[in-house]
N, C-alpha and C positions, 0 to 999 in steps of 0.2 A: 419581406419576400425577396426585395431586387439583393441584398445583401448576400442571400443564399447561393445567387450567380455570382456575385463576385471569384474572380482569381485571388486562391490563397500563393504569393510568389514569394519565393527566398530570395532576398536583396544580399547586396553582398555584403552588406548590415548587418547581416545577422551571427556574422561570424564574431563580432566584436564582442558578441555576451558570452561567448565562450574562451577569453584570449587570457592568456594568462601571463602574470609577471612576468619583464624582463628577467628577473633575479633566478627567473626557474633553470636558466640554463647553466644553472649551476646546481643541479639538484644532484645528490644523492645516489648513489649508485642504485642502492633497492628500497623501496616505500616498504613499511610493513606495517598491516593492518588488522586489528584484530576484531575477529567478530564473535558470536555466543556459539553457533555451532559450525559447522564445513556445509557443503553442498550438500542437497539431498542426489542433486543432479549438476550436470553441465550444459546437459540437451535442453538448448531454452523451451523445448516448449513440452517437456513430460512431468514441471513440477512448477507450482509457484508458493515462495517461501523468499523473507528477502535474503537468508545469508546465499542462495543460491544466486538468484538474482542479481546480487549485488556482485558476486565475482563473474557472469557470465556477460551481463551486458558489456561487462569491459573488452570481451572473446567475440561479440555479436553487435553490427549496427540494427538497428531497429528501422522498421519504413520510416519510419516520421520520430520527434522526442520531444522533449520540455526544457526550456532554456533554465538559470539558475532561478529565475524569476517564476519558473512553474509555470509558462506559456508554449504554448505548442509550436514546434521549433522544423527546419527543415531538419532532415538527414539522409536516408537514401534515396527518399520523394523529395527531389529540390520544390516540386509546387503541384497545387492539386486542385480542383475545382469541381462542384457541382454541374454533373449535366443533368440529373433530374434531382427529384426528393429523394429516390433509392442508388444514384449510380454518383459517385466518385472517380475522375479520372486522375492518376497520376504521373507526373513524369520522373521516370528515375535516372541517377546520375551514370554517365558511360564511363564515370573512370575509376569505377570500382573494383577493385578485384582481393578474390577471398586466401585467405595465407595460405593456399597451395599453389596461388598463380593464375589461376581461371578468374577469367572475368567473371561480375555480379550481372544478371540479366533481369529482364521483367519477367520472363520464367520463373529466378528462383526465387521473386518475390510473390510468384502467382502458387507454385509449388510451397510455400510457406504456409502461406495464408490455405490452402485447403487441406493439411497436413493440420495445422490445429483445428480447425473446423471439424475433422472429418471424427462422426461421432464413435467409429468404430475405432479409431485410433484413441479415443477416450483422455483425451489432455485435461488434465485439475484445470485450465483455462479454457475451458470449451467456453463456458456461459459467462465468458468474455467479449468470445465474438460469433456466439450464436445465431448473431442477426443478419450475419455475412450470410448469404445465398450462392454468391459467385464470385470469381476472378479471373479476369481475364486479358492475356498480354493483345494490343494491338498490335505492336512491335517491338521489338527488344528492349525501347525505354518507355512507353506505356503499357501502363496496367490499369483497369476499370475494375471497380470493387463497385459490386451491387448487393443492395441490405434488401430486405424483406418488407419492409418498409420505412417511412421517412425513420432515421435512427440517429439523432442528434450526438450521441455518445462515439461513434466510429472512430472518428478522428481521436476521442481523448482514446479511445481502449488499442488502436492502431500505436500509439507511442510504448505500448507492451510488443508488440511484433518484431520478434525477430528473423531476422532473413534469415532461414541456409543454405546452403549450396544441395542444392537439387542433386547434382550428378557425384557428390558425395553419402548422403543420404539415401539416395535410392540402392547405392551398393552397398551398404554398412548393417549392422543389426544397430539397433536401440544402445546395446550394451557399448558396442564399440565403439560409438559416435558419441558414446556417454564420456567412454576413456581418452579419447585425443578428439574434443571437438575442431573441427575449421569454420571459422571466422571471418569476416572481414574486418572487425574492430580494430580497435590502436593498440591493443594489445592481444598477443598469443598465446595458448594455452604452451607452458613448457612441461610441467608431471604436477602430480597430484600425488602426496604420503598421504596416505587415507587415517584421518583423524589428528593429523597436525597443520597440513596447509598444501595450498594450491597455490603454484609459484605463475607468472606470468610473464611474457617479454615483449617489450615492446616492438613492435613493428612497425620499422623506419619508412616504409611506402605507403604508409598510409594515409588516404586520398583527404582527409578533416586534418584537427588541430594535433599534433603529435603530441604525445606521451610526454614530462619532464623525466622520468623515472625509467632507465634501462630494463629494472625488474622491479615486480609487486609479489610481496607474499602475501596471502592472506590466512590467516589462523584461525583457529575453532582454537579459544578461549573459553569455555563454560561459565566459567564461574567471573562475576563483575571484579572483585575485589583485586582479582588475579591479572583482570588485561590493565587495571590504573594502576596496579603495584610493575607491570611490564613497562608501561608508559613510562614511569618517575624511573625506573631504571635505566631507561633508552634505549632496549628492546624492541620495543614497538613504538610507529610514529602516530599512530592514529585506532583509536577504541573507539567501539561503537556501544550504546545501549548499558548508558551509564546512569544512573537515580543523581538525587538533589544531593545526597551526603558524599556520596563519592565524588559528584563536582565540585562541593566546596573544599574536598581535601587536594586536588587537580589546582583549582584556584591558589590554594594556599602555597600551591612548594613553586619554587624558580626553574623547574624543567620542562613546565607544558602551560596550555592554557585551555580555557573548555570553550567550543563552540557550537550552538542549539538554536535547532527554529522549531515554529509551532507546523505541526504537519495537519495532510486531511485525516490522518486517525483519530478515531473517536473512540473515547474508552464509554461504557452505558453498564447498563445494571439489564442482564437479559433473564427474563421469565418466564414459564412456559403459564401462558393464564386457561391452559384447561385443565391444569391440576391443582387440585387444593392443598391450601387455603390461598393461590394467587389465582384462583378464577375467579373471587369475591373481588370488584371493583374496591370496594373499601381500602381491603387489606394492601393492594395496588396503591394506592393514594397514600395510605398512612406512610410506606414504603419510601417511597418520593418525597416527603415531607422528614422522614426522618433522617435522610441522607442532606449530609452537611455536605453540600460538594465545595462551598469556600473554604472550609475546612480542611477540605480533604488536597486543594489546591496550594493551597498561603500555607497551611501548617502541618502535608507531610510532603509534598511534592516541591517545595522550593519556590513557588510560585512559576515557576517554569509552563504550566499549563495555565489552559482558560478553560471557565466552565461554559458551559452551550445548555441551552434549552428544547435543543434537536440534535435531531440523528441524523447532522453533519455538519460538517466546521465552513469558517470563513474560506478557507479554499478549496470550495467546493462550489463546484457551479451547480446552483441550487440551494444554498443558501439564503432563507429569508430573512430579515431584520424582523425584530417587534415579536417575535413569539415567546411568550410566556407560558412557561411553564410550574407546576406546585411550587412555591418557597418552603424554604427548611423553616419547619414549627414543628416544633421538638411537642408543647402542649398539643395542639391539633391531634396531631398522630398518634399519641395517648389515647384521645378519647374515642377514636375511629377503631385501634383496638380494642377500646372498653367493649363500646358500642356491636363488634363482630363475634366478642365472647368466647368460647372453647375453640370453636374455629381459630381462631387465629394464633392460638397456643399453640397449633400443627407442626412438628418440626418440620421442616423443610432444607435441604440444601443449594450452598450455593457453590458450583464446581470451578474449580481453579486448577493452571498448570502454573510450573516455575515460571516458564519465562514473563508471568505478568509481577507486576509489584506487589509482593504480600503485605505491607504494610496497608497498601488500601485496600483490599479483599480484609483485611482483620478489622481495621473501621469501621467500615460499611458492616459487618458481622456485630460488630458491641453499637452502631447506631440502631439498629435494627433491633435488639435486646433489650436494649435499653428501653423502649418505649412498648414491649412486652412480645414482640414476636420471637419465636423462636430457632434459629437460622443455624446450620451446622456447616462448616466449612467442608470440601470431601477437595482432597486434592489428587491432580492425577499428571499421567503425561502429555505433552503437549498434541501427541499423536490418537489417542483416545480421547483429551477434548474435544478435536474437530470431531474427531467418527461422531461424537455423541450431538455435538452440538447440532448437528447436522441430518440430525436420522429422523426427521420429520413429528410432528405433532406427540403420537403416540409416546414418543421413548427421548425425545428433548427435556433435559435435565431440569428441577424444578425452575432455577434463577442458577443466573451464573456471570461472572466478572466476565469481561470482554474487551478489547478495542479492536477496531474494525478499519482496514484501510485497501481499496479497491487500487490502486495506486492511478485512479486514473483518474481524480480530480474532479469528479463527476456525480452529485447525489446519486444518481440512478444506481450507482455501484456500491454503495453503502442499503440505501433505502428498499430497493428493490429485494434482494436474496432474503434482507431480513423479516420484511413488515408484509411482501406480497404473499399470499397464500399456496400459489402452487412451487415455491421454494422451500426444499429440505429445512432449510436453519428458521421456516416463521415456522408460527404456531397459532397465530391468531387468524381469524378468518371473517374479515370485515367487508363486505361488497365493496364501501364506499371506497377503501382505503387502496383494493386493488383495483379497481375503476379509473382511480387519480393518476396510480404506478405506471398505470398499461399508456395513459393517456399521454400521460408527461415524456414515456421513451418512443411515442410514436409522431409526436412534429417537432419541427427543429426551428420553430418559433421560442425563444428565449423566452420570452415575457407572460407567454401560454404556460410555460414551464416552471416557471416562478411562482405563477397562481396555484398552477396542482399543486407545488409540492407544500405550499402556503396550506389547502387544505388537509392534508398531510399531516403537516406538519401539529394543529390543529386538534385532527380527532387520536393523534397520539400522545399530548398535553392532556387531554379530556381523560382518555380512558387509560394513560398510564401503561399502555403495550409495552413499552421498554421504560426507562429512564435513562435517557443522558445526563451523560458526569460532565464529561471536559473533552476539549480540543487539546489531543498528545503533542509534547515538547518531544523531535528528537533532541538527545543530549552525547556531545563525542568527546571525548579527550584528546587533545595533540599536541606534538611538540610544538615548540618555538617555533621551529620553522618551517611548519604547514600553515601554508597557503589555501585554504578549502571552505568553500562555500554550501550549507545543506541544504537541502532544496526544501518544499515541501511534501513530496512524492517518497522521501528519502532513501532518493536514488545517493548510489559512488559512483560517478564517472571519474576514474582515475588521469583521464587526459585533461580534467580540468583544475586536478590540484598542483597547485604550485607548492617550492621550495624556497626559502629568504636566505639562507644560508645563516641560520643564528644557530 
């Protein structure tokens, strides 16, 4: 409890996790980065997708961030503290000011924060920060954020907030503020060619670590094969969302090199268990049993990923050690088919878009066959996945390939939308299981939080609600001479990549 009052403070330490090579000041006139599609948006807070993400935060400081190491880091809140279980006080920095020249205040971080709250403004990040009730400036550098109750997660879902400038926003439509956002970030929005790239420019006043890089393009790339064939040509310094074979061909040539961490995405095997034949417990198990996930990790994924036995990874607060879940027995699973009889003969689908790895959606499709059930791929776009996946009990697609990443390091943002029951994307409807959920996001005792999700984690082993596969590798491409570290979260902050000059 005394813990809870402690002062969270930004030492001037903490600038050092973000410092980058000497060598950077010799960097490159323009970084160019390639990603799988453009922005759906600029307006941080009317979309969450990472290629948007990933060019906006660099246009936008956030209250608070995560250093390279995936810790909660200062940024426009130099320090913050508990004055109750429900209220957060912040202090923001005064020498802020946003790329038109107006200062940053605790207005427009107060004006932020109920601008994505506000339900009739309808933000894809509402049931983010839901829990937020209020915000409120004491004076131009404090702001008190009050939750609805004790909400352990704030601080991690607050490293998604981005500021904007209130007295630009309140004049602008939606569209406009779409087309030339203002910022305070290290970098400025310069144009946007709608379907090739979004150019950005550094801003030399900026109150953190500057920019190595004058200018950043970023690219809608589509297709994989096409941003490493850009890379080897020296087109482009840095690919995103690249498989095991296209890294070993990256590895193999003298122009770049590959750089990968394991992130909190979690790829799972998602079901809807009120339709048949996955409502039958059985046919659940055989399922789980027939999935080779070392298989599917060591011999199509490059071993780049870890398999998990829950629904979240090691960087995930809430993560428990020791949970066991079904092992792959290829005979078992057999006879658990035998056993369920025409039933389990049911064809059934399992829905995919491109952007997941079809190598293992076809796997998991001949593991499943294999041992007698019947599983029909249905592919679609990535835009109709989510509608579907998400349209509640009734009309959630039979089983469907998945990875999942709340970007906020926090079980509750994986566990909750999926497995709680009054969430669009579950389908199952366990007392015990929302009992635990509601429990674990309501004290900000760790150790209380550990246990729930231990039971959690538990009666989803037992009854095979999902199955987790693996803890996701991001995997990048870059030249020689980037300097870039990936986080967990996998965030780009482009002010912390450096240049070597090779």
């Amino acid at each position: 409890m005394r813990a809870r009052r402690l002062m969270f403070a930004a030492l001037m330490g903490a600038a050092a996790a973000f410092t980058l090579p000497s060598s950077s000041a010799f960097a490159k006139d323009m970084l160019v980065i390639d990603f799988v599609g453009e922005p759906n948006s600029l307006d941080p807070h009317v979309q969450w997708n990472p290629d948007s993400f990933n060019v906006y935060r660099n246009i936008f400081d956030n209250l608070i961030t995560r250093d390279d190491e995936g810790k909660i880091a200062p940024q426009i809140a130099t320090e913050w503290k508990y004055l109750s279980d429900t209220e957060v006080e912040f202090k923001i920095r005064g020498d802020v000011k946003f790329h038109d020249g107006k200062p940053l205040t605790a207005d427009d971080v107060v004006f932020s924060i109920k601008r994505i709250t506000d339900p009739t403004f309808a933000s894809p990040q509402l049931s983010q920060f839901d829990q937020i009730t209020d915000a409120v400036a004491k004076d131009p550098t404090t702001v008190v954020v009050t939750t609805q109750g004790p909400y352990p997660v704030l601080l991690a879902q607050l490293t998604k907030l981005s500021i904007v400038p209130k007295h630009v926003v309140e004049t602008e439509s939606k569209d406009a503020f779409n087309l030339h956002p203002v910022g305070s970030g290290p970098y400025e929005f310069d144009h946007w060619t709608r379907g090739v790239e979004v150019v950005v420019t550094r801003n030399d006043d900026y109150w953190g670590q500057k920019g190595a890089f004058p200018k950043v393009s970023f690219r809608a790339v589509p297709d994989a094969a096409t941003r490493v064939a850009n890379l080897l040509a020296g087109t482009s310094d840095l690919v995103t969302n690249i498989d095991s074979d296209l890294a070993n061909q990256v590895k193999a040539s003298s122009e770049a090199k590959v750089v990968s961490a394991r992130t909190e995405r979690v790829a799972y095997f998602a079901m809807n268990v009120s339709k048949p034949p996955l409502d039958d417990p059985r046919v659940r198990l055989a399922i789980a049993e027939a999935i080779d996930k070392e298989g599917i990790v060591n011999g199509i994924l490059g071993g780049y990923e870890r398999t998990v036995p829950e629904l979240s990874s090691p960087a995930h607060v809430g993560w428990v050690e020791g949970i066991e879940a079904p092992a792959y027995d290829l005979a078992k699973a057999k006879e658990l088919v035998a056993e369920v009889g025409d039933k389990a003969k049911l064809e059934f689908s399992i829905l995919t878009a491109p952007v997941y790895d079809q190598r293992v959606v076809q796997a998991i499709q001949q593991m499943l066959a294999d041992v007698g059930l019947n599983p029909k791929i249905e592919m679609t776009d990535m835009g109709n996945w989510l509608q579907r996946m998400q349209s509640g009990p009734d009309s959630i697609p039979q089983s469907a390939f998945s990875r999942w990443s709340c970007g906020c390091q926090d079980a509750d943002g994986i566990m909750y939308p999926i497995l709680h029951s009054s969430s669009g994307w579950a389908n199952i409807k366990d007392a015990e299981v929302d009992k635990a959920l509601d429990a674990a996001r309501s004290t900000i005792d760790t150790d209380k939080r550990i246990a729930l999700y231990k039971t959690v984690h538990e009666i989803v082993a037992k009854q095979n609600y999902v199955i987790p596969l693996y803890q996701a590798s991001v995997i990048y491409g870059a030249a020689k001479g980037v300097e870039f570290t990936p986080t967990p979260n996998e965030n780009i902050f482009v002010n912390r990549i450096g240049w070597s000059g090779e």
